[in-house]
N, C-alpha and C positions, 0 to 999 in steps of 0.2 A: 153499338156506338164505336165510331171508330179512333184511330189513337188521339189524331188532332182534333176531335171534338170531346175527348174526352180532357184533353189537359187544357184545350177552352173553356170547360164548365167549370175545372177545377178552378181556375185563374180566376174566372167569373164569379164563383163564391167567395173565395177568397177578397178579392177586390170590395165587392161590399159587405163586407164582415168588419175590417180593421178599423180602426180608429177611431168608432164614435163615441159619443159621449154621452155618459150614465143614462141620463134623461133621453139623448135621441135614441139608443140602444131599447130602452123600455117601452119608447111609442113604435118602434119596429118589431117588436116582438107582438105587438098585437095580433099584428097582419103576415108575420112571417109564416111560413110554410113547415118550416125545420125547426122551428121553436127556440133559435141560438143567436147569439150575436155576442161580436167582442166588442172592447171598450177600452177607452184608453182611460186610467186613473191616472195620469200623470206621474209614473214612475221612472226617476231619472235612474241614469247611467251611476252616476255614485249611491242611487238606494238600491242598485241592484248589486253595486260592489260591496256595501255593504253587508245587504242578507246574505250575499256569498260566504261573507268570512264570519259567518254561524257556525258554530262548529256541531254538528251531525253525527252523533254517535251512535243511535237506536231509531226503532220505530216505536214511535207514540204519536195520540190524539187524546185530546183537550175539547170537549164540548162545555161553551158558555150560552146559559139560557136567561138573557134579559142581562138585568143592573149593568146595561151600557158605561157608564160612569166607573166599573170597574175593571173594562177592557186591558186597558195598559200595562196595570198590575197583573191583568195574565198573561198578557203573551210574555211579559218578561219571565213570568217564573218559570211558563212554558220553554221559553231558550234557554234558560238554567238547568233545567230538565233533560234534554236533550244531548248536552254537552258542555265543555267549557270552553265559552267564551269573556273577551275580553268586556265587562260592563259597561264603555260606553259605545261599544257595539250592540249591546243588547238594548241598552235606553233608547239609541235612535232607533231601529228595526221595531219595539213595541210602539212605538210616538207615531211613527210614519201606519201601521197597521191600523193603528188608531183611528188616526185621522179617514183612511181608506173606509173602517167600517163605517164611521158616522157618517161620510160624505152619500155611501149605499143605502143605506137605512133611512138619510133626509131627502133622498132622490126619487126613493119608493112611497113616499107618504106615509109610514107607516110608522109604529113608536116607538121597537126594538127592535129583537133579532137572536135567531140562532145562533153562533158564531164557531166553528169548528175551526181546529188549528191543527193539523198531521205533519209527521217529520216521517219519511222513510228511508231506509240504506236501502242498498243494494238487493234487489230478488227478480226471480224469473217468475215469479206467482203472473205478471199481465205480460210476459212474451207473449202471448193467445191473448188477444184485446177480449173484454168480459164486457162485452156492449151491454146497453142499458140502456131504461129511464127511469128517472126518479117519480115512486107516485107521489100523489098527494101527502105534502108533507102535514098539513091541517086543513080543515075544513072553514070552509067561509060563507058567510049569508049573504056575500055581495056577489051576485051574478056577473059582474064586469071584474072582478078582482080578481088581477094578475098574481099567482102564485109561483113563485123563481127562487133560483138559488143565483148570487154572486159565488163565482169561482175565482181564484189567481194563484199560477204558479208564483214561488218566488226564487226558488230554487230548484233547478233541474227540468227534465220534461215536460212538459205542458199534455194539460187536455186533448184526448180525441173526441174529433164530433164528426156523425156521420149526417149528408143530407137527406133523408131518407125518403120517397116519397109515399105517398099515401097508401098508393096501390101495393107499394111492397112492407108497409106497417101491417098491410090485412092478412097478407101471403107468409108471412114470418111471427105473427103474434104468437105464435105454439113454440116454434124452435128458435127465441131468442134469447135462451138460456145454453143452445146449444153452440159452445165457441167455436168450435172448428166448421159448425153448418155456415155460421154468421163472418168469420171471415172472408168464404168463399161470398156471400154473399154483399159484405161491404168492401167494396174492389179500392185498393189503394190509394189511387191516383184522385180519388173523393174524398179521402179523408182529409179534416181540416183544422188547424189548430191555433190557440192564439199567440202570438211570440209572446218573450217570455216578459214577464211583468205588466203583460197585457190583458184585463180582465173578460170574465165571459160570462155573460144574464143566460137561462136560460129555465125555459119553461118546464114543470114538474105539471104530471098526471097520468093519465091512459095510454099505454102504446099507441093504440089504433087512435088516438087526439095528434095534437102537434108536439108531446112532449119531447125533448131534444134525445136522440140517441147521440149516445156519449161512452166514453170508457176509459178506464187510466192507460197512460202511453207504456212500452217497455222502461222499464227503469233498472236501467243499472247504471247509475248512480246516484248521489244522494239528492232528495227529494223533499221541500219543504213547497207545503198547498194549504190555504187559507179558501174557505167558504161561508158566505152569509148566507143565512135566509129571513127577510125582513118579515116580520107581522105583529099584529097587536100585540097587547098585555094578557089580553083573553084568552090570544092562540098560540100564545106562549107555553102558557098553564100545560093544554094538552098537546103540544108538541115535545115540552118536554117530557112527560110520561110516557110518550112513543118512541122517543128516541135514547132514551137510558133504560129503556126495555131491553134493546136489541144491541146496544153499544155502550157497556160501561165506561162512566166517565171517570177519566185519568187513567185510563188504560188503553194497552194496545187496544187496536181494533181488528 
């Protein structure tokens, strides 16, 4: 491929990536190829100055499973947690989080949600992007059921996503733990991401499926990332048991 068709493709994914909205984002993900889409949640210019002036002092994560109605109450302790800030800095950042989760979770049909809340400083741990997909995060009896995470930076770097196509899902399913193979492999100029306060659906399951390859960007600097994953009460139960297996809750990750 040559230069000017490749920063054509790039522009071209990018172009129909941005700014849909929750529900168009979700009926695209049906039929998409790359299993990713961004979305605008409506984050103004003053809620992004806000979460800025969080103050960031460690890495931690926060995993809530279900009792929605008590969302608020965590992200705020969560930023208490973190560092000090000024309290009614904190009130508006959980309020507005808030609202974000509910709006994800009634857009998806579904009656709760995972909800993961991460703060990170400063590391070279993802200079070498750590590509990925998420498996299955629970199982489902509905053969049409869209299984996704909501992602959103709100501080600092965003999301990598790569387009991947099918034929190199099949050629790479062995060395996709291999970082330094999979850079060579996912060439730059393709990588895509959301601005910042811009959120991003996407598809969790099989490599060789449409599950989105994805990876945390370089981060050196401070870094505050919000992720839902919407599903029943039922799939709650065993998601939570899978996911405090592997990621003690209120602690680093």
């Amino acid at each position: 491929m040559n230069k000017w068709l490749k920063i054509s493709f790039s522009l071209l994914i990018s172009s129909l990536l941005h700014g849909t909205s929750i529900n168009g984002a979700l009926d695209e993900l049906k039929s998409d190829p790359y299993g990713f889409a961004f979305v605008d949640v409506g984050i103004t210019k003053e809620d992004l100055e806000n979460f800025s002036s969080i103050d960031i002092q460690r890495e931690w994560v926060y995993h809530q499973f279900g009792e929605m109605e008590r969302v608020q109450e965590i992200f705020a302790n969560f930023f208490g947690e973190i560092g000090v800030s000024e309290h009614a800095i904190i009130l508006r950042a959980a309020e507005r989080l808030k609202e974000i989760a509910s709006d994800v979770v009634k857009a998806s049909g579904k009656e709760t949600a995972w909800i993961c809340l991460r703060s990170f400083i400063p590391t070279n741990r993802f200079d070498l992007p750590r590509w990925h997909v998420d498996g299955h995060y629970y199982r489902s009896d509905e053969p049409e059921d869209l299984i996704f995470k909501f992602a959103l930076t709100l501080v600092g770097p965003t999301t990598l996503f790569y387009p991947i196509s099918r034929e190199l899902r099949k050629t790479t399913e062995k060395t996709v733990r291999n970082r330094q193979y999979m850079k060579n492999v996912c060439k730059q100029e393709n990588i895509v991401s959301p601005k910042i306060g811009e959120g991003a659906l996407f598809i969790s399951g099989q490599y060789t499926s449409v599950a989105a390859l994805h990876s945390e960007p370089p981060i050196h600097e401070n870094r505050l990332f919000l992720s839902i994953v919407p599903c029943s009460e039922k799939q709650i139960i065993a998601l939570k048991s899978r996911v405090t297996a592997l990621y003690p809750k209120d602690s680093r990750n």
